[in-house]
mmCIF file as gemmi writes it, N, C-alpha and C atoms, coordinates in Angstrom:
data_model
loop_
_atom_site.group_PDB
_atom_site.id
_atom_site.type_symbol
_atom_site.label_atom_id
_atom_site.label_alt_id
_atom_site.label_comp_id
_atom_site.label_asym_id
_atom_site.label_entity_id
_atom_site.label_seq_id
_atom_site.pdbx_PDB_ins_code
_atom_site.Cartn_x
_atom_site.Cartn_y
_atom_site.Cartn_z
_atom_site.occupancy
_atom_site.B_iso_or_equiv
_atom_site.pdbx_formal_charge
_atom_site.auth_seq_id
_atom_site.auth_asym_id
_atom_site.pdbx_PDB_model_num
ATOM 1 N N . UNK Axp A 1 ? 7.821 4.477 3.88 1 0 ? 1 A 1
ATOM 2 C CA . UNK Axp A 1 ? 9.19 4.797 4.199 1 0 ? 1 A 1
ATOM 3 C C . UNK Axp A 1 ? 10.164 4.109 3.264 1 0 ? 1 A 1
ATOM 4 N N . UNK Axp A 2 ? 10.024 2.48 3.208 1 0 ? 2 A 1
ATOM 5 C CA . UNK Axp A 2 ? 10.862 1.801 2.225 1 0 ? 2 A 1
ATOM 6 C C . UNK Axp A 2 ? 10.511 2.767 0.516 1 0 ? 2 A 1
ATOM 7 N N . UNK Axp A 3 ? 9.378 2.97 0.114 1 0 ? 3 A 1
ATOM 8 C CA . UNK Axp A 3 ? 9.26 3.712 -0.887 1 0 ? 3 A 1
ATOM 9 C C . UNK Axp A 3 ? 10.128 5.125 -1.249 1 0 ? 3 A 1
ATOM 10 N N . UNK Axp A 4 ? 9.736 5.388 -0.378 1 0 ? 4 A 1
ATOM 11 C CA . UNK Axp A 4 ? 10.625 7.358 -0.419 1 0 ? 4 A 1
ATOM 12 C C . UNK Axp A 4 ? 11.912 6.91 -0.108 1 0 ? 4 A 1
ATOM 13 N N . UNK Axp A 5 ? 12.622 6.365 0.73 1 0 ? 5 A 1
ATOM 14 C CA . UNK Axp A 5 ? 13.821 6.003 0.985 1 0 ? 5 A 1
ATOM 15 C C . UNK Axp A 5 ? 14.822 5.521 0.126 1 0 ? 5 A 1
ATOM 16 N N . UNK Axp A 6 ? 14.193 4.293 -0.28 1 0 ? 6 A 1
ATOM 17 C CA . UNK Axp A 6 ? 15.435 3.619 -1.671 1 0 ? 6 A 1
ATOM 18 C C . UNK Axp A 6 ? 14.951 4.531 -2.491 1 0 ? 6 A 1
ATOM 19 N N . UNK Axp A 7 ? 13.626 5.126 -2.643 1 0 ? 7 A 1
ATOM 20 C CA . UNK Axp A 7 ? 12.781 5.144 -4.274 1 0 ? 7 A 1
ATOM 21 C C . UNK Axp A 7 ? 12.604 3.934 -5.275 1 0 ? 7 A 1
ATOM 22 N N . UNK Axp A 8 ? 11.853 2.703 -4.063 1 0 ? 8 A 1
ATOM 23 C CA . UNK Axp A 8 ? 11.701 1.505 -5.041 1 0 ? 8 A 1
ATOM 24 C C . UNK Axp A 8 ? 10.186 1.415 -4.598 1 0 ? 8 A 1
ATOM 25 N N . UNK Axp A 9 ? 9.776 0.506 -5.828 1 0 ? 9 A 1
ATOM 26 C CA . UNK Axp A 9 ? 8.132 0.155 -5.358 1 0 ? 9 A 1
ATOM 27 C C . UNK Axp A 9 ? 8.316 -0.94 -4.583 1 0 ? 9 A 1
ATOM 28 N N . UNK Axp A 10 ? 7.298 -1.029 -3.323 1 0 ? 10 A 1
ATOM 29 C CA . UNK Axp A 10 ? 6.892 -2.475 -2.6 1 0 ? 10 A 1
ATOM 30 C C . UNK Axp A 10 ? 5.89 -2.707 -3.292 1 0 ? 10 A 1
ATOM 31 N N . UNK Axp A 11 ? 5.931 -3.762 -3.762 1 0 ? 11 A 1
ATOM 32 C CA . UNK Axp A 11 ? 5.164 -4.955 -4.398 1 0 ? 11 A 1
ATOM 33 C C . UNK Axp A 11 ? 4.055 -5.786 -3.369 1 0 ? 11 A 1
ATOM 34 N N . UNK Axp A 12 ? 5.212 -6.069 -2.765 1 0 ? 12 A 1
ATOM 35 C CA . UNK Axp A 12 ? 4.084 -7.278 -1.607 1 0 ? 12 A 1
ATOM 36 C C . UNK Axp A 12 ? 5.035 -6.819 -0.4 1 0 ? 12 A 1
ATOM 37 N N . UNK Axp A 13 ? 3.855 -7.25 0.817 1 0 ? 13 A 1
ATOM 38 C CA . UNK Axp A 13 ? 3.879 -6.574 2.358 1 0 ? 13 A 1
ATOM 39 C C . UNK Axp A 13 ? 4 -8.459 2.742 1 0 ? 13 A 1
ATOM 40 N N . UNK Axp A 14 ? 4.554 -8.883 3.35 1 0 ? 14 A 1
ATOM 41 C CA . UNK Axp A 14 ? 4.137 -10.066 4.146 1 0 ? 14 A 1
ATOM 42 C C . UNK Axp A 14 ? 4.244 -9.628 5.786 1 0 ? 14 A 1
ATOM 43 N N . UNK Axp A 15 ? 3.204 -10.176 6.088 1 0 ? 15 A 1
ATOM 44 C CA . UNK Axp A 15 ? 3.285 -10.454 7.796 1 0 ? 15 A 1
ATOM 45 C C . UNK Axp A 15 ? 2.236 -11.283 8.512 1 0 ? 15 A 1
ATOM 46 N N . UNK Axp A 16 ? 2.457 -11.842 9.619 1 0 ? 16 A 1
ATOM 47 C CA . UNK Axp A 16 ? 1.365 -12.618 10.268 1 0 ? 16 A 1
ATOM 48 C C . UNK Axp A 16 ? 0.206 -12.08 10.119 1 0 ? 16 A 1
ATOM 49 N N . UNK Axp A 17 ? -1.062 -12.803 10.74 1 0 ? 17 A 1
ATOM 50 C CA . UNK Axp A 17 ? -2.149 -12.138 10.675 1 0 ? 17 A 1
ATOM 51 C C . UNK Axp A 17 ? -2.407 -11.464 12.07 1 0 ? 17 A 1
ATOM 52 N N . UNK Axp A 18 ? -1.82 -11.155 12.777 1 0 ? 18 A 1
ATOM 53 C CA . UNK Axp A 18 ? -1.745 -10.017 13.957 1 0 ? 18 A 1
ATOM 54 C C . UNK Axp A 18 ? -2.727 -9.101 13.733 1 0 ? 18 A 1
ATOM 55 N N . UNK Axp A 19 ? -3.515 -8.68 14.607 1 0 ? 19 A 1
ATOM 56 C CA . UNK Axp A 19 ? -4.56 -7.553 14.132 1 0 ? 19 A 1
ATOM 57 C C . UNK Axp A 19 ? -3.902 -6.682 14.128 1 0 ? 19 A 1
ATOM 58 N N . UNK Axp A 20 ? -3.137 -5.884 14.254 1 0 ? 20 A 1
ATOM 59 C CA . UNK Axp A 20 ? -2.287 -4.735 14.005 1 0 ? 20 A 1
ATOM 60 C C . UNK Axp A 20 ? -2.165 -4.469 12.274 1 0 ? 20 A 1
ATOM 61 N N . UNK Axp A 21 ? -2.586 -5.72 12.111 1 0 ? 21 A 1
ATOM 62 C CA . UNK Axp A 21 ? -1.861 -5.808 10.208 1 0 ? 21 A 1
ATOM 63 C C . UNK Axp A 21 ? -2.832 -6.027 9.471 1 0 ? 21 A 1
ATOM 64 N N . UNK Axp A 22 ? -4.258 -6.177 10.574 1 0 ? 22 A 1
ATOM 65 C CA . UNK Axp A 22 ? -5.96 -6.44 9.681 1 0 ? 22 A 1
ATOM 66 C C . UNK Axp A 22 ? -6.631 -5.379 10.196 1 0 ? 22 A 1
ATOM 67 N N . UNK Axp A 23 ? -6.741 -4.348 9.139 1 0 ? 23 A 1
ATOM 68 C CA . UNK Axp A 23 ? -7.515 -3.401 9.707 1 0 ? 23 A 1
ATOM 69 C C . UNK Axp A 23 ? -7.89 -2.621 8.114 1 0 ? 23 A 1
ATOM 70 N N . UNK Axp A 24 ? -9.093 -2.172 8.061 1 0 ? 24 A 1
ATOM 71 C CA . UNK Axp A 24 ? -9.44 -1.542 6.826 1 0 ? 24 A 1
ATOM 72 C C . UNK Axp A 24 ? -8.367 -0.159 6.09 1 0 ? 24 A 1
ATOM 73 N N . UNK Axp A 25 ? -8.107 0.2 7.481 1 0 ? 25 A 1
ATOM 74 C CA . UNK Axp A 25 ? -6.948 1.754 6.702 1 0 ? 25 A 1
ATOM 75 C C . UNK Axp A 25 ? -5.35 1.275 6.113 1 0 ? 25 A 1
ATOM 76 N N . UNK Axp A 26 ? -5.027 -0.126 6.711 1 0 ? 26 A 1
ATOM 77 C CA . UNK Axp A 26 ? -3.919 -0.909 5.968 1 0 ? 26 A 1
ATOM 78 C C . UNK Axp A 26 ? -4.427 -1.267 4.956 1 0 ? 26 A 1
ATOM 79 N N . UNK Axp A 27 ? -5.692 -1.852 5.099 1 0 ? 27 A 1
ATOM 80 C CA . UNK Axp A 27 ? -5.992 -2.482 3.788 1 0 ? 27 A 1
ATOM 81 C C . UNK Axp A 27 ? -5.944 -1.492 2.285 1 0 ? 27 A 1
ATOM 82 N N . UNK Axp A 28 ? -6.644 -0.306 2.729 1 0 ? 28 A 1
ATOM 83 C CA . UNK Axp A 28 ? -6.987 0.899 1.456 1 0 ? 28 A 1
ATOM 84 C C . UNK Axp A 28 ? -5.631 0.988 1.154 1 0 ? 28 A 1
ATOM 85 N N . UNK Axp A 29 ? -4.751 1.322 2.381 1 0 ? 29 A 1
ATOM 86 C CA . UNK Axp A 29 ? -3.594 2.316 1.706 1 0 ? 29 A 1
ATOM 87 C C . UNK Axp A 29 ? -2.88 0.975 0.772 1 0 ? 29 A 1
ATOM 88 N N . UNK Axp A 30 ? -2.532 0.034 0.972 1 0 ? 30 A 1
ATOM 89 C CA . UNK Axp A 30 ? -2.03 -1.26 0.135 1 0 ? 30 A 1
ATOM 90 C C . UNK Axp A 30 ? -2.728 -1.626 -0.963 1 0 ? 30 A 1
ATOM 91 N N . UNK Axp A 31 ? -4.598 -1.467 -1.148 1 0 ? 31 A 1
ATOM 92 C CA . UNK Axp A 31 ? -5.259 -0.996 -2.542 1 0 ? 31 A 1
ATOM 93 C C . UNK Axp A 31 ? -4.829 0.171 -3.64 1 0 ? 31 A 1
ATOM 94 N N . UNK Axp A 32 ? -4.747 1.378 -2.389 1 0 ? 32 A 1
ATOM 95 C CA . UNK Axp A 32 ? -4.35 2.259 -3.379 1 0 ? 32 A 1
ATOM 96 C C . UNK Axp A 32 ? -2.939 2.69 -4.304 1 0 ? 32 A 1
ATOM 97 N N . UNK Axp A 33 ? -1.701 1.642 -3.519 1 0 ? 33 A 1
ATOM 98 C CA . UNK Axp A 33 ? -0.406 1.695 -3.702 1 0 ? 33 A 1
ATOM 99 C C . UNK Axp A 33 ? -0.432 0.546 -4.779 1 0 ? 33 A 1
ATOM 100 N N . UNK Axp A 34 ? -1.21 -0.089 -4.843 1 0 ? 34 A 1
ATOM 101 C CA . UNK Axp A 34 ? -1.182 -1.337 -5.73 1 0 ? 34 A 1
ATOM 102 C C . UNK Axp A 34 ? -0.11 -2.552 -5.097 1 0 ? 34 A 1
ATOM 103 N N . UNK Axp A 35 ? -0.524 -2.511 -3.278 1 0 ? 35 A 1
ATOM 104 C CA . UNK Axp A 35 ? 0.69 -3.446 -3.065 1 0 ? 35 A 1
ATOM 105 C C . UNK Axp A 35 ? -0.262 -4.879 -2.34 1 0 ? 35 A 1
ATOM 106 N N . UNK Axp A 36 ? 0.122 -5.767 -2.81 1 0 ? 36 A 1
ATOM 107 C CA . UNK Axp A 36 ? -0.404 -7.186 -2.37 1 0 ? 36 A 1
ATOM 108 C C . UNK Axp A 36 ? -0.028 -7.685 -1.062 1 0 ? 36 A 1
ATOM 109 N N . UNK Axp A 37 ? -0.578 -7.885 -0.543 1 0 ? 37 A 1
ATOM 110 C CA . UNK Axp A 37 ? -0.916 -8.317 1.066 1 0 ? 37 A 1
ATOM 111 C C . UNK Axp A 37 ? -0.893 -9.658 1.065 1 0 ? 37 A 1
ATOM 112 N N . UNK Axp A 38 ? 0.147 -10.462 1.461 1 0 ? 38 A 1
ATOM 113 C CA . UNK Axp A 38 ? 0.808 -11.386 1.664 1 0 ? 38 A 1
ATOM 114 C C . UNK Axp A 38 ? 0.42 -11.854 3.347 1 0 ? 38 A 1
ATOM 115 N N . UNK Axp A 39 ? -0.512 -12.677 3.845 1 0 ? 39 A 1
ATOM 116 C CA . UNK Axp A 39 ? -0.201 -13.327 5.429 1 0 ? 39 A 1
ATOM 117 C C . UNK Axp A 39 ? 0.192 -14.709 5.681 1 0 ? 39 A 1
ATOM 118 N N . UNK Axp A 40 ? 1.184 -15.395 6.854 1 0 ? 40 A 1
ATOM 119 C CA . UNK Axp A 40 ? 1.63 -15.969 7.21 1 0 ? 40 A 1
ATOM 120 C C . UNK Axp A 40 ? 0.771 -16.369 8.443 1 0 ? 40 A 1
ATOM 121 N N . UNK Axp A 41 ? 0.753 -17.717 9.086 1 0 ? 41 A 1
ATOM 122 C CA . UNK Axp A 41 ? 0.638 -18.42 10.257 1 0 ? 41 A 1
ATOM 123 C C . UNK Axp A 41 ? 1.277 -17.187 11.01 1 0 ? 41 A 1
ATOM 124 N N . UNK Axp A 42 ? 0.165 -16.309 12.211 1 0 ? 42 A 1
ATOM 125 C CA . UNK Axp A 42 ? 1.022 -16.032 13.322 1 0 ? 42 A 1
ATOM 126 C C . UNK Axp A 42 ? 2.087 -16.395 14.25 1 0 ? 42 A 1
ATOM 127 N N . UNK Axp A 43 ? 3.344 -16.28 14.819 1 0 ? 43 A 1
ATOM 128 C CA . UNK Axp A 43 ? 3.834 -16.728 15.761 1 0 ? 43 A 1
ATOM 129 C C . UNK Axp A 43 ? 4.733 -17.961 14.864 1 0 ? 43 A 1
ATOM 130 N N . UNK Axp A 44 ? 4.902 -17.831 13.573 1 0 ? 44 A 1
ATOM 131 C CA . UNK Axp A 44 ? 5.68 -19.21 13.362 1 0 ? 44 A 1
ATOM 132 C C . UNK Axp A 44 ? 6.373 -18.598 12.071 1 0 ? 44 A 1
ATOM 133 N N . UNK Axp A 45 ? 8.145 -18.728 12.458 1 0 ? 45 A 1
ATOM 134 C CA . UNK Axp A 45 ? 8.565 -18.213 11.496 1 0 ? 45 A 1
ATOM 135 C C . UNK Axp A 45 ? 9.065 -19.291 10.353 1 0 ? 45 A 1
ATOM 136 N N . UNK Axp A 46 ? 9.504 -18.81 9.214 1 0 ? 46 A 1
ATOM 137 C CA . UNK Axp A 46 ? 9.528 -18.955 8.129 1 0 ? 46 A 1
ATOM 138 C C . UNK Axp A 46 ? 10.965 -18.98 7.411 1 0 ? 46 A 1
């Protein structure tokens, strides 16, 4: 959405490690976009 929207590349994704955000079909589509997967301490912001 951020992609098509501005028309900018995401580079890097950050977010906790929540399983919502560890899962193999996030993982591919962020391989295949060439975007780096960034995780943080759950539950503790920054």
């Amino acid at each position: 959405l951020v992609q098509r929207g501005l028309q900018a590349q995401v580079r890097v994704v950050r977010t906790d490690k929540g399983t919502e955000f560890l899962n193999q079909t996030l993982h591919a589509y962020f391989a295949a976009e060439g975007i780096q997967h960034q995780m943080s301490v759950a539950r503790t912001p920054e």
